[in-house]
ZALOBA-626143 format. One record per residue: x, y, z of N, C-alpha, C in turn. Coordinates in steps of 0.02 Angstrom, whole numbers, padded with zeros to 5 digits, always signed. Each point is the difference from the previous one (the first is absolute). Last residue first. Layout:
<pts>
XYZXYZXYZ;...
</pts>
This chain:
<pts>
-00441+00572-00568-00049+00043+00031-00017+00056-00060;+00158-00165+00002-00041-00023-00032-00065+00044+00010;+00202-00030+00133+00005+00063-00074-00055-00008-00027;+00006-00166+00155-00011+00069+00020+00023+00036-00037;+00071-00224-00042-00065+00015+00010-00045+00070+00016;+00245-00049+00002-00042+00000-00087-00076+00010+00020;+00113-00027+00182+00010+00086-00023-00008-00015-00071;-00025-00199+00107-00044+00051+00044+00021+00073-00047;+00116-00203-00058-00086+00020-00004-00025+00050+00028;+00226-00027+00070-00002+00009-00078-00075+00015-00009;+00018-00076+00189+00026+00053+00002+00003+00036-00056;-00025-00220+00027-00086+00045+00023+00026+00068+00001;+00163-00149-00046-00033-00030-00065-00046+00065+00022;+00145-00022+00168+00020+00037-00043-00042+00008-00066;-00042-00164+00183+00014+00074+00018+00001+00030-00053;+00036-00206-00047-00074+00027-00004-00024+00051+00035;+00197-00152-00077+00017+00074+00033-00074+00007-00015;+00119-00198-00057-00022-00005+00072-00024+00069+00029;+00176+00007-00183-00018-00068+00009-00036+00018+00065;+00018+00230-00157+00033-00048+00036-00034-00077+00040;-00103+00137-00210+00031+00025+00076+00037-00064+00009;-00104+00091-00247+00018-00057+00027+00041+00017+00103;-00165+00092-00237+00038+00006+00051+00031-00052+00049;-00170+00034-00247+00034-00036+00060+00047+00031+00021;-00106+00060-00217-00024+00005+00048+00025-00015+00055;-00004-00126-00216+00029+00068+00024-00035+00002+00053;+00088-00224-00072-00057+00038+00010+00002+00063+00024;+00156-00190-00032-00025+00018-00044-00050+00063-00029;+00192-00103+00229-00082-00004-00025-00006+00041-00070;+00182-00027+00155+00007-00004-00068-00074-00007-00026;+00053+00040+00229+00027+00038-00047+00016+00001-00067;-00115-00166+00130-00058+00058+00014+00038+00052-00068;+00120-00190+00045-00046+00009-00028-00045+00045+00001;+00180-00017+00129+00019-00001-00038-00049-00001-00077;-00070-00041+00231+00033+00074+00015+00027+00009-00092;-00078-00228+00060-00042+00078-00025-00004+00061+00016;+00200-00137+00067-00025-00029-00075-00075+00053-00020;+00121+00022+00197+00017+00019-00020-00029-00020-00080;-00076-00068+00218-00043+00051-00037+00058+00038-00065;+00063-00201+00130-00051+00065+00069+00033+00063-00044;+00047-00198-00144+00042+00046+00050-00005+00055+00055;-00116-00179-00167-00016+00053+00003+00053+00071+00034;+00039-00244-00013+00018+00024-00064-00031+00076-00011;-00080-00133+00199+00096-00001-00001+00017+00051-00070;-00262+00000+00070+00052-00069-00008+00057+00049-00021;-00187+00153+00095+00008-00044-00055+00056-00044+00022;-00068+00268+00075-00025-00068-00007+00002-00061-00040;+00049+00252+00066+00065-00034+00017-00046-00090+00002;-00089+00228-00171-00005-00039+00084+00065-00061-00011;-00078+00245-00165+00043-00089+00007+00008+00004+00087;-00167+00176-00141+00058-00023+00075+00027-00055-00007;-00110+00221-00148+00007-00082-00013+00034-00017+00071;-00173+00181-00121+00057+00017+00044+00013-00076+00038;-00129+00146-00224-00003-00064+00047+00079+00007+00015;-00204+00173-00108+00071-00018+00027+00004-00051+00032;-00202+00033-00164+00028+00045+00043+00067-00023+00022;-00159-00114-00150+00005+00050-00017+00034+00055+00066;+00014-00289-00043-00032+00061+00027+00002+00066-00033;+00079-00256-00085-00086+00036+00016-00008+00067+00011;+00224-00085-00010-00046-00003-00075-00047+00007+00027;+00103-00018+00206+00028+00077-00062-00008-00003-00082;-00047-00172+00152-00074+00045+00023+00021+00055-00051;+00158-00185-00013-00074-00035-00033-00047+00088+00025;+00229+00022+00060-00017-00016-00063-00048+00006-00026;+00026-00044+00231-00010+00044-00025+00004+00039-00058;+00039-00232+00066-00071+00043+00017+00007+00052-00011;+00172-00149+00022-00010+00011-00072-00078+00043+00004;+00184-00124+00153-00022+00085-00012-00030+00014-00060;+00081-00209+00107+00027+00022-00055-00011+00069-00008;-00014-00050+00214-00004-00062-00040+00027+00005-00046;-00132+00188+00140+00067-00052+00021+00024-00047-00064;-00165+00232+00039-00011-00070-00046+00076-00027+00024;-00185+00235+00028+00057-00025+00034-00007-00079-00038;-00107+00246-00077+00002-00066-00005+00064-00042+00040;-00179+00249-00003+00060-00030+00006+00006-00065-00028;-00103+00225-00113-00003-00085+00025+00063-00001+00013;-00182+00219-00009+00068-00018-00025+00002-00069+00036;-00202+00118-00034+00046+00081-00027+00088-00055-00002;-00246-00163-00011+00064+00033+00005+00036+00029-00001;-00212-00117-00093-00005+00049+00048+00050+00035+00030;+00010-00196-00149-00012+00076-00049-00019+00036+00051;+00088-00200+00100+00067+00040-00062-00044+00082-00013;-00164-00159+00117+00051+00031+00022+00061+00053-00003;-00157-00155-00153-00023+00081+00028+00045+00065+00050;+00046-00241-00087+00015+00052-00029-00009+00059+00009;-00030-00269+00065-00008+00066+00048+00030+00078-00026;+00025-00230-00111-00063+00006+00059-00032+00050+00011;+00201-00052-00093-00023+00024-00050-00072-00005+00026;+00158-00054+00141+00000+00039+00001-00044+00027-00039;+00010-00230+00042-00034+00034+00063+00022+00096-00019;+00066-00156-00179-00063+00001-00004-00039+00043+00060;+00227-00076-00009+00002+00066-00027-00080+00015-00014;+00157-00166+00124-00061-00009-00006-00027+00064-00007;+00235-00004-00004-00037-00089+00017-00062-00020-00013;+00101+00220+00003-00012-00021-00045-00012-00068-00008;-00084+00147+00224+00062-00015-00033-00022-00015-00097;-00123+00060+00211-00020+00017-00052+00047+00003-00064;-00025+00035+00269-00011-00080-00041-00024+00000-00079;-00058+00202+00143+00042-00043+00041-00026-00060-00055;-00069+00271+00012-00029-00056-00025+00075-00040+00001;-00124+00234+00132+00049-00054+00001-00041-00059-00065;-00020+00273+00045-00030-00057-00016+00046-00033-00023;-00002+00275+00109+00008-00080-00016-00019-00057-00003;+00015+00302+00042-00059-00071-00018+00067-00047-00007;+00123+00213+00115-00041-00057-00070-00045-00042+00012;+00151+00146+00141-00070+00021-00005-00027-00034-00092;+00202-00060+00168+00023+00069-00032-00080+00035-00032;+00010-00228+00104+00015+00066+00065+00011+00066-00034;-00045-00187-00131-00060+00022+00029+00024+00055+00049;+00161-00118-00127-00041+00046-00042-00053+00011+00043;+00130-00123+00105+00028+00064+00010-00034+00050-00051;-00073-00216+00027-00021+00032+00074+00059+00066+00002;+00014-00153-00213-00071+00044+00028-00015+00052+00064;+00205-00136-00026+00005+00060-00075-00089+00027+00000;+00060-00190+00146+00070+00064+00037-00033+00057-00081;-00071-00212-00047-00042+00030+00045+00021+00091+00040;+00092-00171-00173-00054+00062-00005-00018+00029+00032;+00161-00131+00071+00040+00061-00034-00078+00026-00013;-00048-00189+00079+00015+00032+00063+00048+00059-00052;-00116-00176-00147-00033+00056+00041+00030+00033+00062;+00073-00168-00159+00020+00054-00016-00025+00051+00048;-00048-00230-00010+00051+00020+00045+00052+00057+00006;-00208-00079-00154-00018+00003+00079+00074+00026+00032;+00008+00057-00231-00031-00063+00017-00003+00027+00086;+00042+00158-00192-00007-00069-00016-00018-00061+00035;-00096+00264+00050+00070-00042-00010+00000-00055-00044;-00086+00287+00064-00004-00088-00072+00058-00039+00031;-00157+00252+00057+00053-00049+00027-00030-00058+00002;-00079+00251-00098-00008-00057+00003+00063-00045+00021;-00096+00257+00041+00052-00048-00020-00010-00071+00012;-00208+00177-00040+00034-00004+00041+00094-00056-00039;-00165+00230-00053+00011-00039-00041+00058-00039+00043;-00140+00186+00050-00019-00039-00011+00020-00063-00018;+00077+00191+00177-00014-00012-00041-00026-00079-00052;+00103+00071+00217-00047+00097-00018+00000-00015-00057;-00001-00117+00252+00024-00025-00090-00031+00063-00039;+00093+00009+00260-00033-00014-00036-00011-00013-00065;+00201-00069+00188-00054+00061-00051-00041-00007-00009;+00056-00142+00186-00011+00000-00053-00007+00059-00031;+00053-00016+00256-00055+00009-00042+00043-00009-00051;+00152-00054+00192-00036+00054-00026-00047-00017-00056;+00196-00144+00025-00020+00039+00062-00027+00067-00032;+00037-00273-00088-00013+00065-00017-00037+00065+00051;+00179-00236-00078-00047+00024+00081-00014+00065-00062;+00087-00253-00103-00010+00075+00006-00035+00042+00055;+00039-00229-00106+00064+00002+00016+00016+00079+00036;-00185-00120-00125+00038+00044-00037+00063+00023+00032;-00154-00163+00102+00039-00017-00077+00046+00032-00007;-00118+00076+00170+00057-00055+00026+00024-00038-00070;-00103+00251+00087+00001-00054-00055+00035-00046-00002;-00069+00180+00217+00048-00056-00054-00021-00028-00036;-00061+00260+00112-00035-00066-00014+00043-00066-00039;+00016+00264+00187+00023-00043-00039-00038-00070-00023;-00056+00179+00171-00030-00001-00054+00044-00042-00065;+00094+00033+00219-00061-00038+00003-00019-00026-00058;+00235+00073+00047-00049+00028-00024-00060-00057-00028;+00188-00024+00164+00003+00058-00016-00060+00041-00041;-00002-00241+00020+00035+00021+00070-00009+00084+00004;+00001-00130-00215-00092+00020+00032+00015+00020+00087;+00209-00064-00118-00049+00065-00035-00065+00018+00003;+00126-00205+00095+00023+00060+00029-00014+00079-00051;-00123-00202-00050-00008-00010+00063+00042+00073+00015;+00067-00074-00203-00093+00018-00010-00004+00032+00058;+00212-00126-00022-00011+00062-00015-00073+00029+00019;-00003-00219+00028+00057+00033+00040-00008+00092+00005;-00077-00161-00183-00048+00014+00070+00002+00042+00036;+00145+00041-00223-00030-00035+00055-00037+00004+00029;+00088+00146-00228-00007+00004+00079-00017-00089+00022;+00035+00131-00235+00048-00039+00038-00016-00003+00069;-00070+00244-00057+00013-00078-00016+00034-00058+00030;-00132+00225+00039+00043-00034+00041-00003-00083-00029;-00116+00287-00058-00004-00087-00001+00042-00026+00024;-00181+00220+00024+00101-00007+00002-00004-00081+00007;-00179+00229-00033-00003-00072-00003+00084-00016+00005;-00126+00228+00110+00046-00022-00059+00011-00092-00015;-00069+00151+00206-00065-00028-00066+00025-00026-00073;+00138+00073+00217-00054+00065-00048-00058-00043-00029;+00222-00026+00147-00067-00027+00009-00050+00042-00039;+00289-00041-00035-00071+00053+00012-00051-00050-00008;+00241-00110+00076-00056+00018-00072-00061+00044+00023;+00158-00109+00147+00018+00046-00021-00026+00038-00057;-00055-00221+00105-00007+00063+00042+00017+00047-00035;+00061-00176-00115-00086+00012+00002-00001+00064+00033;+00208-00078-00020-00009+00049-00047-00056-00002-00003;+00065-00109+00188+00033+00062+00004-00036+00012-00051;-00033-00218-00009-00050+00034+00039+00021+00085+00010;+00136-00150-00128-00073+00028-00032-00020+00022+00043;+00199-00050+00093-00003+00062-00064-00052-00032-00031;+00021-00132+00163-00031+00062+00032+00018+00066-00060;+00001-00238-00050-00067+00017+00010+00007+00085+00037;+00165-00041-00209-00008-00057+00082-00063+00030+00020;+00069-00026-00271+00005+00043+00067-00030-00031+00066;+00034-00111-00223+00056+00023+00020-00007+00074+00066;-00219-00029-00137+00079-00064-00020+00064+00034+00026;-00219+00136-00018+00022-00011+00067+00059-00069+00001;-00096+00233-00144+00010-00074-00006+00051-00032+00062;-00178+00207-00030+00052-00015+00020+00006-00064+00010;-00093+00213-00171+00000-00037+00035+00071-00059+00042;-00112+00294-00055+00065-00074+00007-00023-00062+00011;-00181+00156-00091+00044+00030+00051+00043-00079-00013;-00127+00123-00201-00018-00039+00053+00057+00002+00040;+00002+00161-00164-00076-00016+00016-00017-00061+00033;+00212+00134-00042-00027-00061-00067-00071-00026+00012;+00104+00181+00122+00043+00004-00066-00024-00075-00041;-00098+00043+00233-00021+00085-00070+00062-00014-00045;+00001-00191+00145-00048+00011+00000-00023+00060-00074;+00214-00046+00086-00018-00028-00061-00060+00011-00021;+00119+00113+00203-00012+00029-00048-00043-00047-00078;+00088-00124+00210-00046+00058+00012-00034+00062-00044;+00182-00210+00029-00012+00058-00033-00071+00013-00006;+00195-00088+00176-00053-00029-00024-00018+00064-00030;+00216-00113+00079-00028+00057-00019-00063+00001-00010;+00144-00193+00160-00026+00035-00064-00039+00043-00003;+00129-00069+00191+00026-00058-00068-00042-00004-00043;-00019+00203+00141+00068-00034+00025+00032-00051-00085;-00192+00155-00002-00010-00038+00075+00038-00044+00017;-00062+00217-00177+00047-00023+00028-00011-00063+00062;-00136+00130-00192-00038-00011+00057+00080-00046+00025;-00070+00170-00250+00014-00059+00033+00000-00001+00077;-00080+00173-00153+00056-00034-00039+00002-00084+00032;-00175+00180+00124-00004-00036-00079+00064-00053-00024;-00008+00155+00209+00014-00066+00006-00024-00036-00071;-00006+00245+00037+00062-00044-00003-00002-00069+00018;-00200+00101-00019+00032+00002-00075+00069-00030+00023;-00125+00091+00201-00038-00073-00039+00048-00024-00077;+00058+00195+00127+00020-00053+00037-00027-00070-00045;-00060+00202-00088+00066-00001-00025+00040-00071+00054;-00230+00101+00036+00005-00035-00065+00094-00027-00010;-00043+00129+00181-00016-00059+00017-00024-00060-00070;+00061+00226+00030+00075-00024+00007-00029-00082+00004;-00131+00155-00067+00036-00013-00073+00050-00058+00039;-00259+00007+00102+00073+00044+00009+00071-00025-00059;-00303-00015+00010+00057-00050-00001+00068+00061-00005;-00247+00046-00042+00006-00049+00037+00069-00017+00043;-00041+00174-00196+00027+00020+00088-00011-00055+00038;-00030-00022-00239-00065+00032+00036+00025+00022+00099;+00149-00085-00175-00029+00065-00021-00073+00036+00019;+00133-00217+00086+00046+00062+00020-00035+00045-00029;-00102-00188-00040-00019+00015+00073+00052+00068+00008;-00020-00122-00189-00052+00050+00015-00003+00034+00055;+00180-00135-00056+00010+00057-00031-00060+00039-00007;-00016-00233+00104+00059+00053+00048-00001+00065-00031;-00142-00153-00131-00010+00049+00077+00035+00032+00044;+00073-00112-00223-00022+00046-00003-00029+00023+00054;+00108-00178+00029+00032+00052+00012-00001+00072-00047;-00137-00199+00038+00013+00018+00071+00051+00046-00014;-00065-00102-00189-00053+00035+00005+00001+00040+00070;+00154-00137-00104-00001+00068-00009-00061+00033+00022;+00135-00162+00157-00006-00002-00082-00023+00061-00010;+00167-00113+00190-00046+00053-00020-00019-00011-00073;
</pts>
């Protein structure tokens, strides 16, 4: 339930539409949704403004397909990371209207928010093989109702393809930047930009990188105010961050 559906329930009881006992049936299931081998929270929706999402690593096909079914059919957008073909297939089983991002690694069941504002999130990587974390970090900034504009390959190797494309940076309520390797990209944008940059060390690079621990380590020492640094590979979390910087912005 979000809020705007559960301001109608509370129109509906004061305009006599709607029976108290039958508001009071709908509300107890808010907290959470019991279905054996997981709770599903149902309430996140009206306590943080987007609904659960459900990372599907480590779950078997019929506990995703159980916690699809079990999810209110409202219109509510609901993402399903980390997913598969596999996966994709037994969540479009249940729910048609489901669409797979096969980069991003992402199903998105239900309509896109809409974008309720101007200033979209820009998603930065360093190099081509950064793009499946960006990607997972757009298609969730888009499901939460952000503009977005991808710019891919734009490492410090060839720092000229960024100083390219600036406009980008200055159109921006907030930047992601995903970078494997040395990690040193986001540095370079967090001296340019004027808004928040939200850094991803990717699990990409030669032996000495340590799947991503090295510009995991760099990002955190970056020089440059501004920066946030998420977890290795977490472009879930990067759009998540963006997204509610982005929307205060209202």
């Amino acid at each position: 339930m979000n809020e705007e559906q559960l301001t109608n329930l509370l129109e509906a009881v004061r305009k006599g539409e709607s029976s108290v006992a039958e508001a009071v049936a709908r509300l107890r299931r808010l907290p959470f949704k019991d279905i054996g081998y997981a709770r599903l929270d149902t309430h996140r929706q009206l306590r943080r403004g987007f609904a659960e999402a459900i990372l599907c690593e480590g779950k078997s096909l019929r506990q995703i397909e159980g916690i699809v079914a079990a999810l209110p059919n409202d219109g509510t957008p609901i993402l399903a990371t980390r997913a598969t073909t596999e996966v994709a297939q037994v969540i479009k089983g249940v729910r048609p209207d489901a669409v797979y991002h096969e980069t991003a690694r992402i199903v998105v069941i239900g309509k896109p928010a809409e974008p309720r504002h101007e200033h979209p999130v820009a998603v930065l990587t360093a190099g081509t093989s950064d793009i499946p974390v960006a990607e997972e970090a757009a298609v969730t900034a888009e499901a939460m109702g952000n503009r977005v504009e991808r710019l891919f390959d734009v490492g410090v190797a060839g720092i000229h393809r960024l100083l390219g494309d600036l406009d980008t940076i200055d159109r921006a309520g907030v930047l992601i930047v995903a970078a494997g390797m040395d990690g040193a990209l986001p540095s370079i944008v967090g001296g340019l930009a004027s808004v928040p940059v939200i850094a991803v060390p990717t699990s990409v690079g030669y032996g000495a990188s340590f799947d991503g621990i090295a510009p995991l380590l760099t990002m955190l020492n970056s020089c440059a105010p501004g920066i946030a640094v998420v977890n290795i590979d977490n472009g879930f979390g990067a759009a998540y961050l963006a997204s509610q910087i982005n929307q205060r912005r209202l």
